[in-house]
N, C-alpha and C positions, 0 to 999 in steps of 0.2 A: 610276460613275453617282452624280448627288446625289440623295441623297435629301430629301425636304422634306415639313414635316405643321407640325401645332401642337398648344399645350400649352392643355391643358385644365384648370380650376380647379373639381372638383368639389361646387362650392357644391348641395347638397342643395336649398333651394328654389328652386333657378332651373335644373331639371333638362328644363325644356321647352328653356331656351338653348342646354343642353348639348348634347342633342339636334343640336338647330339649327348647331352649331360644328361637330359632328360630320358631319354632314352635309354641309353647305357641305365639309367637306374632303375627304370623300369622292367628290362632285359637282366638285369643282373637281381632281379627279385629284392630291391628294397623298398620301404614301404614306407617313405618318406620323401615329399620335396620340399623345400624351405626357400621362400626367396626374399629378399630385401627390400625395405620398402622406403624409397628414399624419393617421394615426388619433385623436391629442386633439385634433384642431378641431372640436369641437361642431358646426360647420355643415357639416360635410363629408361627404358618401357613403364610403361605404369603400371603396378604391380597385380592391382584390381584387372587390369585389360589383360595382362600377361597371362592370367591363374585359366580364364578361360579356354585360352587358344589351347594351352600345354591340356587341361582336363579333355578338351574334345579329339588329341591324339596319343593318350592313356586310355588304359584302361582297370588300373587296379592301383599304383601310387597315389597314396592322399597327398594334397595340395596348400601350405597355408601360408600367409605370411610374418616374414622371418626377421621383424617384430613389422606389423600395423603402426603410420605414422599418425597416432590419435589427433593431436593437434590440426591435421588438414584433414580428418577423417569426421564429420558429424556422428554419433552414434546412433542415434536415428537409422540415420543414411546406409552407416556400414553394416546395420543389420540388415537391415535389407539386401544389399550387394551380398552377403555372408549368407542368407538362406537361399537365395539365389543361386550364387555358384554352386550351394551342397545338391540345391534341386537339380540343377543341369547336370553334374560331375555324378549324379547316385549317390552320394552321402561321401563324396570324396574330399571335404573340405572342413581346416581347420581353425580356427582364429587366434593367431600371435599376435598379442597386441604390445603396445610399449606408452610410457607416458610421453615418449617426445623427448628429440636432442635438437641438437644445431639450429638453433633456437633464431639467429641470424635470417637465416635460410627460408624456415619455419614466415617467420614477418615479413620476408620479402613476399612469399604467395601470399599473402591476406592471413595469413594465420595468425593466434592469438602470441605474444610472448608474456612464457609465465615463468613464474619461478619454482624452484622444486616442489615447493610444499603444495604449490596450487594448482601445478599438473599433478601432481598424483590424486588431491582430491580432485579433478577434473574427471584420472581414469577410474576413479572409485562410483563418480556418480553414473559414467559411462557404463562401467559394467551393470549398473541396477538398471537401465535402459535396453540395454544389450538382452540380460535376461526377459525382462516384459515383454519387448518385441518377439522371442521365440517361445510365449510361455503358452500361446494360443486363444490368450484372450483377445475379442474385438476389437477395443481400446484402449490405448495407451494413453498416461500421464503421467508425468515425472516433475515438478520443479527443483532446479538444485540452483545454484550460485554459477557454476560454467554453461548449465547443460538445462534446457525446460522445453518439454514437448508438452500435446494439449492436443488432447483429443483425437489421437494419431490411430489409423487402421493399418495395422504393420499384415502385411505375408509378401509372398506365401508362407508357410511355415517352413524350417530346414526338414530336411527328410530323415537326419540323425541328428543326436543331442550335439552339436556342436562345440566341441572344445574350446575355451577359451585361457589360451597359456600365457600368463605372461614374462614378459623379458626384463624379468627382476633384481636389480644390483643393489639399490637399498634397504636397508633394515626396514622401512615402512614397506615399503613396496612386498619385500616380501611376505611379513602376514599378512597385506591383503591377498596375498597369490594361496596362503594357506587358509585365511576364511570365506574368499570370493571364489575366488577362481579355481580353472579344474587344469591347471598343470604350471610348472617352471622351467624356459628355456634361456638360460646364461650359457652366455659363449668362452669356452675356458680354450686357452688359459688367460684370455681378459678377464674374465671373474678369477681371483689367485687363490690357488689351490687350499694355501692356506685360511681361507676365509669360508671351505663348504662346510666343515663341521657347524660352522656357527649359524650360519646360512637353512641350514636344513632344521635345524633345531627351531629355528622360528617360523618355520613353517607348519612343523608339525606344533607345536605348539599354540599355535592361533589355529590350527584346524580342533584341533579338539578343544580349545575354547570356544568354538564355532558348532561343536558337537560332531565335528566331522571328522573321518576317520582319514587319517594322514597318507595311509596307503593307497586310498582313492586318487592321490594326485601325481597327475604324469609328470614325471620330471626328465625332462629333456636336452642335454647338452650340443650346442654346436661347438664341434671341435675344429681346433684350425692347426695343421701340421700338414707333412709331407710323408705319404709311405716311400722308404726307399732301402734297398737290400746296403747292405755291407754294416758298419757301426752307427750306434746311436750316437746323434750329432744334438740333442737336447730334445725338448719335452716334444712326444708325440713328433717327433723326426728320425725315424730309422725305420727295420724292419719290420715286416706285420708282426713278429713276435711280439715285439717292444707294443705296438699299438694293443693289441689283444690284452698282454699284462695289466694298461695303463686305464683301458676301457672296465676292464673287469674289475678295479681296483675302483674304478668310479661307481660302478654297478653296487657292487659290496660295501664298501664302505659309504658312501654319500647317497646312496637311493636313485641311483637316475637310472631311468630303464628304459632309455632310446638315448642313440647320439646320430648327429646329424655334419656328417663330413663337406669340412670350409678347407682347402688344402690350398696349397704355397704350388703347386704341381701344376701338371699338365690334366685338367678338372677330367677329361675323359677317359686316361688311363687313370686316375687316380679313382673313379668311383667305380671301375671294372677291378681293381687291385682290391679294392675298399671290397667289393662287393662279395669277389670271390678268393681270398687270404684271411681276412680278418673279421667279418659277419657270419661266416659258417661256426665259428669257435664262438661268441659269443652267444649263440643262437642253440647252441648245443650244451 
């Protein structure tokens, strides 16, 4: 099944739009919402406060964030908040996580600054915590090098296995996304097109070094373009034909079997365009 939703830009004052995106995707039957998770942007809702409000005026779009900023996130912590919103929402919640950018920003909140190789084993050990926490045992331990809990009573438990996708650009990052985790969301055409064959190969590759069957894993694109009638003006910029093509081309050829619409447009008609032009062909 593909799944399909859109990403949402939690701008704080323009929280009636937000609404209104939300909406519209919910009314136009997709089954995704994705929001950004950027806690130093001054304009921004907090993304953990945000998922709430929008799940208690839904009723059937799943909710995740579009990636998790690990670095100001304990994993402890965010297990918690993650089985939490799945309990309130009815199993409507999913967990995008990422190793951490803007690193600047990151140290201004109290956060750690790291360098590539030691955020990602940061998100590696995160994830072994992440898992224990919803595995329903009593007690949690963990010691790692970033990350050491002791003796932790994590619940409630999520009310569904909880996805945990992450937002993976490098060649490391990505086998862990094929031997850890349970999906891949890069945002194309910032991930370049020419770099998925190789991308995908290493994930299924570390899954089944992992024993684990490659298909298992969700792979998920946020796409960023403009639906708009008349000639194609460049990637994912023209008609819905052109998007349906370019979607299905991603579907077939590179394995991803949900995309998640980030548009240059007016976000309201574009996810009613999105909704009903270009998801009924996919979907069919």
């Amino acid at each position: 099944m593909t799944r399909l939703g859109a990403f949402v830009v939690p701008v704080a004052g323009e929280l009636e739009g937000v609404l209104a995106q939300v909406q519209a995707a919910e009314e136009g039957g997709l089954d995704l919402i994705g929001i950004q998770d950027h806690p130093y942007q001054r304009r921004f809702l907090d993304t953990f406060s945000l998922i709430p409000f929008l799940a208690a005026r839904t009723t059937r779009v799943r909710l995740f964030p579009d990636v998790a900023n690990l670095p100001l996130r304990h994993p402890a912590m965010l297990a918690k908040q993650a089985a939490s919103l799945d309990v309130l929402s009815g199993g409507r919640f999913e967990l995008g996580l990422g190793a951490g950018a803007f690193w600047d920003a990151i140290a201004a909140m109290g956060g750690p600054r790291l360098e590539p190789k030691a955020s990602v084993d940061a998100l590696e050990e995160a994830i072994a915590i992440l898992r224990a926490c919803w595995s329903g045992e009593r007690t949690v331990s963990f010691a790692g090098r970033h990350y050491t809990v002791e003796g932790v009573h994590p619940g409630p438990p999520p009310v569904h296995d909880i996805g945990i996708w992450l937002g993976a650009y490098g060649p490391r990052m990505q086998r862990i996304a094929g031997r850890l985790a349970d999906g891949w969301i890069p945002s194309i055409p910032r991930f370049p097109l020419e770099e998925l064959a190789a991308a995908r190969a290493r994930i299924d590759a570390a899954a089944e070094r992992a024993g684990r069957d490659p298909a298992a894993i969700t792979r998920i694109a946020n796409v960023n373009g403009v639906i708009a009638d008349g000639p194609v003006t460049g990637y994912l910029k023209g008609p819905p034909s052109h998007w349906v093509e370019e979607l299905t081309r991603l579907r077939d050829e590179f394995g991803f079997d949900g995309f998640v619409l980030w548009s240059e447009g007016d976000m309201i008609e574009q996810i009613v365009r999105f909704a009903a032009e270009v998801c009924p062909a996919l979907r069919a």
